[in-house]
N, C-alpha and C positions, 0 to 999 in steps of 0.2 A: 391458292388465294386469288383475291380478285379486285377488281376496283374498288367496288364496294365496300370489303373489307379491310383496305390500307383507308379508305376514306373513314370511314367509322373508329377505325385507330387513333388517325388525327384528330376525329372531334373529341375523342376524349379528353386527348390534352390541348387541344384548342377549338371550343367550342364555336361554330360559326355565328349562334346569335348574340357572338360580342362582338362583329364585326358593324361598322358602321350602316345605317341604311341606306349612304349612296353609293356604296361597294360593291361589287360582285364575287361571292366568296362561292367554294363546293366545286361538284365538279362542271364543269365549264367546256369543254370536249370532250367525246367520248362516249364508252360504253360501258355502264357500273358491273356488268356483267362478265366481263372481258376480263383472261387471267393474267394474271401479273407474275414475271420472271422480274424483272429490272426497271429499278424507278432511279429518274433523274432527279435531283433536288438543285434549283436555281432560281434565283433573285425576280428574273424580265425571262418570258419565254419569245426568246427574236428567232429571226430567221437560222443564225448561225447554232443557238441551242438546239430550234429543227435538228439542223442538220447532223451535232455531234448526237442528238438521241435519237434518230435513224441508224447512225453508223455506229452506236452501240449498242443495239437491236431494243431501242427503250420501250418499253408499255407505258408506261406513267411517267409524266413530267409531276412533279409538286411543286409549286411558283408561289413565290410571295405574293407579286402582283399578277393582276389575272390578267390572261391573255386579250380578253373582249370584255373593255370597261364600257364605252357608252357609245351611240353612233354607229356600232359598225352596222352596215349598209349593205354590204356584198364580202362574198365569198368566195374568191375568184382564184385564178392561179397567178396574177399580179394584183397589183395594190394595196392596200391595207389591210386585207381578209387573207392574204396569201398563205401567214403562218399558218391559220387557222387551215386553210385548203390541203399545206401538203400535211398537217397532223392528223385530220379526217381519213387524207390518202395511205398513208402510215399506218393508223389504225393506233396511234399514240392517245391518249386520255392526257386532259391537263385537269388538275384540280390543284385551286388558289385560295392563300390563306390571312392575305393583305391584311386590313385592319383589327380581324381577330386577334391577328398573332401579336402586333402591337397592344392590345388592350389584357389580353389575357395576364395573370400573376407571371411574372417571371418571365412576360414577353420580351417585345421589343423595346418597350416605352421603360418598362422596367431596369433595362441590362441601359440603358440610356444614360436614365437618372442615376444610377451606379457608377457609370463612368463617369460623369460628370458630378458626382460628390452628392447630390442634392439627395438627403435623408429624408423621409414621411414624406415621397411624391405624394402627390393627387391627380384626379383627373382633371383633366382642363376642360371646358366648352362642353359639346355634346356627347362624349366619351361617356360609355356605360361603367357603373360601379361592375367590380371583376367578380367572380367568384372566387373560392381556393383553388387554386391552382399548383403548379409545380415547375420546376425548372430540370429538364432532362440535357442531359450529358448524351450526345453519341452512343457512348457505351451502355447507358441505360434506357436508351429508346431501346438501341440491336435488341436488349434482353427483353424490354418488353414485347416488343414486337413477335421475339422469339417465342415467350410467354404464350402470346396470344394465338399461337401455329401458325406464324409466317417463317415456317422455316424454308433454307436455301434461298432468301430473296434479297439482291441486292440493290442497297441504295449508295446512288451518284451524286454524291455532293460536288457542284461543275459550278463553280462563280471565275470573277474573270482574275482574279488575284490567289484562289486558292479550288483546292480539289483533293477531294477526298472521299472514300467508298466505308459505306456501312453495312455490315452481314449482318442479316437476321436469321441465325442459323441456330438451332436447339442443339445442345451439347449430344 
């Protein structure tokens, strides 16, 4: 399996042109080309996530927020661009799912308005109307994934409060 093919997964269930148009969604570093053993799944791709997806030999990061919102200038081995610099050098792919995943049915804005009580959301402001959509569980992503011939491929759920690994492996 390959970049390409974990990204095409996710658009299924979260399509990028529900993402905002001052967002940067897709993939974002990298090489759609490039095979994928092990994907990180995490919130901010910082320096410290570099580092744990290096040391767990990552192919793909999948980030809520993108790595290179707006401005970045340079790409250097310090300053602002650095993540970016040693994820190039790594040969790590980052692909970000920001405002989609909020907009999409049973995203973010969704599981929101759920916790906080508030029945028949809407959208507020410039937020696109959603398509149908679906709300996956871990276990039914692994399956679909599985589904789809991403077998043996693991994903790293790595936040700073919680951690947790998904197999996408065909029985």
């Amino acid at each position: 399996m390959k970049v390409k093919d974990i990204a095409a997964a996710i658009e299924r269930i979260v399509p990028l042109e529900l993402a905002q148009d001052w967002d940067n969604v897709g993939l974002l570093v990298g090489d759609a080309g490039r095979k994928v053993k092990r994907v990180l799944l995490t919130i901010d791709v910082t320096a410290d996530v570099v580092a744990e997806a290096r040391k767990l030999k990552t192919d793909l990061i999948v980030s809520y927020h993108p790595i290179i919102w707006d401005g970045l200038k340079k790409v250097t081995v310090d300053g602002s661009g650095s993540a970016v610099y040693d994820l190039i050098r790594a040969g790590i792919s980052v692909f970000s799912i920001h405002t989609a995943l909020d907009t999409v049915a049973g995203g973010v804005n969704d599981g929101l308005a759920e916790i906080l009580g508030i029945e028949d959301a809407k959208p507020l402001g410039d937020y696109v109307d959603t398509p149908g959509g679906g709300t996956y569980t871990f276990d039914e992503l692994g399956e679909d994934l599985a589904a789809s011939g991403f077998s043996n491929t693991e994903f790293v759920l790595q936040g700073e409060f919680m951690s947790s690994v998904l197999r996408a492996t065909k029985p």
